[in-house]
Every structure is written in structure tokens, then in C-alpha cells.
C-alpha positions, 0 to 999 in steps of 0.5 A: 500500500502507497503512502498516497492511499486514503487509510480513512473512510470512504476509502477503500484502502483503509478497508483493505488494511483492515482484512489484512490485519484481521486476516478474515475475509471480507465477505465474514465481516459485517460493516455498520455505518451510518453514512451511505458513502462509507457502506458503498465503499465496504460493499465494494470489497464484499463486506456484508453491510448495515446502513445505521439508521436507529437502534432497534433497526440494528438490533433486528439485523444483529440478532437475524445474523445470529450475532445477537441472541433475539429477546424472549418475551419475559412472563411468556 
């Protein structure tokens, strides 16, 4: 990587820098943003991607990924 490339979002190069640390494969990571341009930016490279827009919105995604347990109705 040149010391030309933009390491920050939207910027792809920032991106790569980070599989190449994390040694996973993009298509095994789940990006969350809340800016269009940076979520374009991640699905280029195979990211699974969010577009942040509220908490319970993020919530739904995490727990149908099973990254998150879903909540159980309490006295159910």
C-alpha cells in the first residue's frame, strides 16, 4: 500500500488494511455505518453491510445474523 492511499473512510484502502490485519475475509465481516458513502465503499470489497439508521433497526439485523441472541418475551 502507497503512502498516497486514503487509510480513512470512504476509502477503500483503509478497508483493505483492515482484512489484512484481521486476516478474515471480507465477505465474514459485517460493516455498520451510518453514512451511505462509507457502506458503498465496504460493499465494494464484499463486506456484508448495515446502513445505521436507529437502534432497534440494528438490533433486528444483529440478532437475524445470529450475532445477537433475539429477546424472549419475559412472563411468556
Amino acid at each position: 500500500m502507497s503512502g498516497r492511499e486514503k487509510l480513512v473512510k470512504p476509502g477503500i484502502a483503509i478497508f483493505k488494511l483492515f482484512l489484512e490485519r484481521a486476516g478474515v475475509p471480507a465477505e465474514d465481516c459485517l460493516f455498520i455505518d451510518d453514512n451511505p458513502a462509507n457502506i458503498a465503499a465496504a460493499a465494494s470489497l464484499g463486506f456484508q453491510t448495515e446502513l445505521f439508521r436507529t437502534a432497534e433497526a440494528l438490533e433486528e439485523r444483529l440478532a437475524a445474523t445470529g450475532l445477537l441472541p433475539q429477546n424472549e418475551e419475559v412472563g411468556a
